[in-house]
MARLUMDREN-440058 format. One record per residue (C-alpha): residue number from 0; x, y, z. Coordinates in steps of 0.2 Angstrom, whole numbers. Example, Ala and Ser with C-alpha at 12.3 -4.5 7.8 and 13.67 -1.06 7.14 Angstrom:
BEGIN
SITE   nr      X      Y      Z
SITE    0     62    -22     39
SITE    1     68     -5     36
END
This chain:
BEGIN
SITE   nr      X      Y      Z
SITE    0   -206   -285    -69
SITE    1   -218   -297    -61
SITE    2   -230   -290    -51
SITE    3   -247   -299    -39
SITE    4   -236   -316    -32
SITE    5   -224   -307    -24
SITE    6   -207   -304    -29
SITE    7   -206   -288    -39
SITE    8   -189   -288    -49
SITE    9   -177   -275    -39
SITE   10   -168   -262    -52
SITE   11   -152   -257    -46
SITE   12   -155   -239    -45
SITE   13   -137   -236    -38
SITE   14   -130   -245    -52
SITE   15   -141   -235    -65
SITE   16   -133   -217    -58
SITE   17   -116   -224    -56
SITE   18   -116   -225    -76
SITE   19   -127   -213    -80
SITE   20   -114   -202    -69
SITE   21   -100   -211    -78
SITE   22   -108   -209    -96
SITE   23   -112   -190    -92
SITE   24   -105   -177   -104
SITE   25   -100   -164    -92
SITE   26    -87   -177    -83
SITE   27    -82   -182    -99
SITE   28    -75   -164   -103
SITE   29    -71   -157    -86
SITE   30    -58   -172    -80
SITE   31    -56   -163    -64
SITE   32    -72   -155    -56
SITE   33    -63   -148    -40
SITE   34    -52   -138    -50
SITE   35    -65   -133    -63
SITE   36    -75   -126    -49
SITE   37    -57   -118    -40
SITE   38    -57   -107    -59
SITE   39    -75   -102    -58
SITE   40    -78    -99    -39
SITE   41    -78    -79    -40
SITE   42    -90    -79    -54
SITE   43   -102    -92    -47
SITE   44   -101    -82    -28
SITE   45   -107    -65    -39
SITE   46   -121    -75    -50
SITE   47   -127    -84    -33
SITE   48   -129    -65    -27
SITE   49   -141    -60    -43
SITE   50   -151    -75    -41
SITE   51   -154    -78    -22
SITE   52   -164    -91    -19
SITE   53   -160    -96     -4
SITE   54   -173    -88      7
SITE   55   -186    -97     -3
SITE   56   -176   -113      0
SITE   57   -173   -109     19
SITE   58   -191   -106     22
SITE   59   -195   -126     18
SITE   60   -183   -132     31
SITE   61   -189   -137     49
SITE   62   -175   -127     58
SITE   63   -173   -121     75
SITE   64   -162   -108     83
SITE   65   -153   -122     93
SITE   66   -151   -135     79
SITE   67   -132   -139     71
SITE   68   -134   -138     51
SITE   69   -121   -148     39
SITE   70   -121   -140     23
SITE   71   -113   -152      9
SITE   72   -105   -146     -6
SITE   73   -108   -129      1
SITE   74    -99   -116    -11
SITE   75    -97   -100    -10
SITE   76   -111   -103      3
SITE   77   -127    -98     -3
SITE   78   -137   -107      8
SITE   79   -122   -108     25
SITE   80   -123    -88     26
SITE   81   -141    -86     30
SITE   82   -144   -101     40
SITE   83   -128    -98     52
SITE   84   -140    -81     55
SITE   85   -152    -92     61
SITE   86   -145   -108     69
SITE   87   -132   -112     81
SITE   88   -118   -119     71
SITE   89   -115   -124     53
SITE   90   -102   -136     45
SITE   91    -97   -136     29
SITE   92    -88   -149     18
SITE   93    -84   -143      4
SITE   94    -70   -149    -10
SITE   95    -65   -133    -19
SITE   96    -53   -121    -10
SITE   97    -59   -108    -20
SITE   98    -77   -110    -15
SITE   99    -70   -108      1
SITE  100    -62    -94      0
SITE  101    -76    -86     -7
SITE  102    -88    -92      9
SITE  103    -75    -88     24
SITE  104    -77    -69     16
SITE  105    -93    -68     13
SITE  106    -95    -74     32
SITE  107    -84    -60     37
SITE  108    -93    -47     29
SITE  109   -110    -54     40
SITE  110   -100    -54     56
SITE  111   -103    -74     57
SITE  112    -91    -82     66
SITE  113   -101    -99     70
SITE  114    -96   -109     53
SITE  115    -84   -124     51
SITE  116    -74   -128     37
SITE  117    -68   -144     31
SITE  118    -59   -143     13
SITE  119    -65   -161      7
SITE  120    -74   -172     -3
SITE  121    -88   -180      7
SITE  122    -83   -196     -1
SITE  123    -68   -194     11
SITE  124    -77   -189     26
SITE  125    -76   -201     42
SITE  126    -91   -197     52
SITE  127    -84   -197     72
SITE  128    -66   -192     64
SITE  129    -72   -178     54
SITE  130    -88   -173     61
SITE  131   -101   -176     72
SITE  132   -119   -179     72
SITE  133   -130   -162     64
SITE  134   -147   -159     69
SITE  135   -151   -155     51
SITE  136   -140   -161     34
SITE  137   -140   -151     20
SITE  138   -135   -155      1
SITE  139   -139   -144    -14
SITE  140   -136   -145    -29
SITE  141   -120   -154    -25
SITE  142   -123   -172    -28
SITE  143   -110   -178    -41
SITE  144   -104   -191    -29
SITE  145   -101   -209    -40
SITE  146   -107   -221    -25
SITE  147   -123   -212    -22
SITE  148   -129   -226    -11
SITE  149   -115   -225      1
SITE  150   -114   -205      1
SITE  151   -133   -204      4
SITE  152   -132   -220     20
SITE  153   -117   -207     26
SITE  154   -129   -191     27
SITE  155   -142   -201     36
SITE  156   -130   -208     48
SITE  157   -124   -191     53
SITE  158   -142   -183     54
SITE  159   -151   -181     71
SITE  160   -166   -175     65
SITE  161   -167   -173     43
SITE  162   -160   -173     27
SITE  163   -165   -161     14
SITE  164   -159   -164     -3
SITE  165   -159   -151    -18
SITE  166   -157   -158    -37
SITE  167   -161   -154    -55
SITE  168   -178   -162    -60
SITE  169   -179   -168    -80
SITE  170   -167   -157    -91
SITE  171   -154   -142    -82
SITE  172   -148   -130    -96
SITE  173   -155   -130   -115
SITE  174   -140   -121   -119
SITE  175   -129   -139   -114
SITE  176   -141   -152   -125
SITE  177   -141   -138   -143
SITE  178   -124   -135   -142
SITE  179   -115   -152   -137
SITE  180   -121   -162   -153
SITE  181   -115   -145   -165
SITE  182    -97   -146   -154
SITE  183    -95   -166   -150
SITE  184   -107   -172   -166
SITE  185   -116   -184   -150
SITE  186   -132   -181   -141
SITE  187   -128   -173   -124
SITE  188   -130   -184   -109
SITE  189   -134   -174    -94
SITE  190   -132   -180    -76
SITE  191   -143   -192    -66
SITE  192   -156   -181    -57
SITE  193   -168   -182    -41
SITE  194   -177   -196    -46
SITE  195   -163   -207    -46
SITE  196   -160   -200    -29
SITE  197   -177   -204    -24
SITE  198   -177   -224    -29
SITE  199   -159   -226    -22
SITE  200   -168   -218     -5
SITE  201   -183   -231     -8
SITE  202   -171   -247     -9
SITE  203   -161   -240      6
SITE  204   -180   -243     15
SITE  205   -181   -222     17
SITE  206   -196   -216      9
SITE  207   -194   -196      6
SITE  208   -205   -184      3
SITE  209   -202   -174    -14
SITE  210   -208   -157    -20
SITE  211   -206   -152    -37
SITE  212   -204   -131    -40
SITE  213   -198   -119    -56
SITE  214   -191   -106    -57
SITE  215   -179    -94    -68
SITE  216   -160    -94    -67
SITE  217   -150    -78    -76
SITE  218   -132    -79    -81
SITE  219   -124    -63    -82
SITE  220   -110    -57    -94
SITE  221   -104    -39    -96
SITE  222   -102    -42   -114
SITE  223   -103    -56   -127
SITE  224    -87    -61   -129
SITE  225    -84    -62   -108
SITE  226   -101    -75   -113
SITE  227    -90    -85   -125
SITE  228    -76    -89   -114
SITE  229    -86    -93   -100
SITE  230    -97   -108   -112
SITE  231    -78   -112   -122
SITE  232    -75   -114   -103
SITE  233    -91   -123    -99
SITE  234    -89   -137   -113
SITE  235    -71   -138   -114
SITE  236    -71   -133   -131
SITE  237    -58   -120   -137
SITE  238    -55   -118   -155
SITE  239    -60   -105   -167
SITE  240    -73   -117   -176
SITE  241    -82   -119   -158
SITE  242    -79   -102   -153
SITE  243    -89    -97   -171
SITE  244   -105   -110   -164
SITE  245   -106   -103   -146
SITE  246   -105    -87   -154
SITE  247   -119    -88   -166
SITE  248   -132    -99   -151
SITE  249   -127    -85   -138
SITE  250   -129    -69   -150
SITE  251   -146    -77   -152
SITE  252   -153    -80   -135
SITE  253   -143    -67   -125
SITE  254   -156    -53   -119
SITE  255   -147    -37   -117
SITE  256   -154    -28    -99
SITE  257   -146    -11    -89
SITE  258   -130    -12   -100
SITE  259   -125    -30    -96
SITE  260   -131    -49   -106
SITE  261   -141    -61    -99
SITE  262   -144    -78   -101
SITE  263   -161    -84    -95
SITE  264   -164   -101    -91
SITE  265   -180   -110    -83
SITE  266   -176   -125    -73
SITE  267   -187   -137    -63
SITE  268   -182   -143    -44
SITE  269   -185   -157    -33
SITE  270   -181   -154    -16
SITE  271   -182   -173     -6
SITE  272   -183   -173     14
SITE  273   -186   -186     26
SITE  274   -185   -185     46
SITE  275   -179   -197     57
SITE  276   -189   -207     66
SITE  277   -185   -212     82
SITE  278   -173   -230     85
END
């Protein structure tokens, strides 16, 4: 990198995520993410529920009882649900039907009748066909698309007044990086995070703001062997010689609470805003 006369060597961040996405062990081994996600919707939508977050995260956006929220990637809708209680309209694109399924009755059961669906990728989104302009665009935790780039200039297109980001910062799950070399004999290669996100922003001339926060996640599993399927399911792994190696790591780190397992997990997040400014 040359620095004082000038020029300064330009990294091609999107290039760096597109094959760090590409390279990543989780899309290695779970070929179809949509249907992955179709399989686990109901036992995301309950773990969502034990581990509710989303007032913290609602309480850092700039919203306002006549603003129009688009929430990308929403699931079962963790974050859609409370701020449809608190905003005019939400949209929601989100790929897995099951997910879906999950949100349109848990929307129900709040009375909320002021959500829209749209059962796509956002890859595959036409802004002006699809949707329109939202005061506010929301994406967390859903940011597996390959041309980040392009996805990211789409959200800003369609936003009249922010963007807020929510992404892993450093390393998500410890369980992921111990297990992967015992099961696939390689280093685990876990998913670009937020500061890609952040450099890809800088290079598109949008300088975000980004606050870093921790916090605890707990899985829950009735019983050990529910635990076992679930991670065979998690690292596409199903032979008895991998069952053995999940067994022995979770019969070690399970903490047994109220009759039920528990995994506990601290994780570090980065949520990255920015407004728009005016022309």
């Amino acid at each position: 990198v040359r620095k004082g006369g000038g020029m300064i060597r330009a990294i091609d961040w999107n290039k760096r995520w597109m094959e760090a996405m590409e390279n990543s062990s989780l899309r290695t081994c779970r070929e179809n993410m949509t249907a992955f996600w179709n399989r686990r919707a109901r036992r995301y939508n309950e773990a969502v529920k034990r581990n509710n977050r989303s007032m913290e995260m609602i309480s850092k956006l700039d919203i306002d009882p006549a603003y129009t929220v688009l929430d990308i990637g929403a699931g079962p809708g963790t974050l859609t649900i409370p701020l449809a209680k608190r905003v005019k309209h939400v949209t929601v694109v989100e790929p897995s039907s099951g997910m879906l399924v999950c949100l349109k009755e848990n929307a129900r059961s709040e009375g909320l009748e002021n959500i829209t669906c749209i059962n796509k990728r956002w890859e595959d989104i036409a802004p002006g066909v699809d949707l329109d302009e939202h005061d506010l665009v929301i994406a967390s935790y859903s940011l597996a698309m390959l041309d980040m780039e392009e996805a990211l200039s789409k959200m800003n297109r369609v936003a009249r007044r922010s963007v807020y980001l929510f992404d892993f910062a450093g390393g998500r799950m410890k369980g992921y990086s111990e297990l992967w070399p015992r099961l696939y004999g390689e280093e685990f290669r876990a998913k670009p995070d937020y500061i890609y996100l952040y450099n890809i922003l800088y290079e598109m001339g949008i300088y975000a703001n980004v606050e870093i926060s921790k916090t605890e996640f707990k899985e829950r599993f009735s019983s050990l062997n529910e635990a076992i399927e679930e991670w065979k399911d998690n690292l596409g792994v199903s032979t008895p010689e991998a069952e053995e190696v999940i067994g022995t790591y979770l019969s070690a780190n399970l903490v047994e609470e109220d009759g039920a397992f528990y995994l506990k997990i601290e994780i570090k997040s980065a949520m990255i805003w920015w407004k728009k400014t005016d022309g």
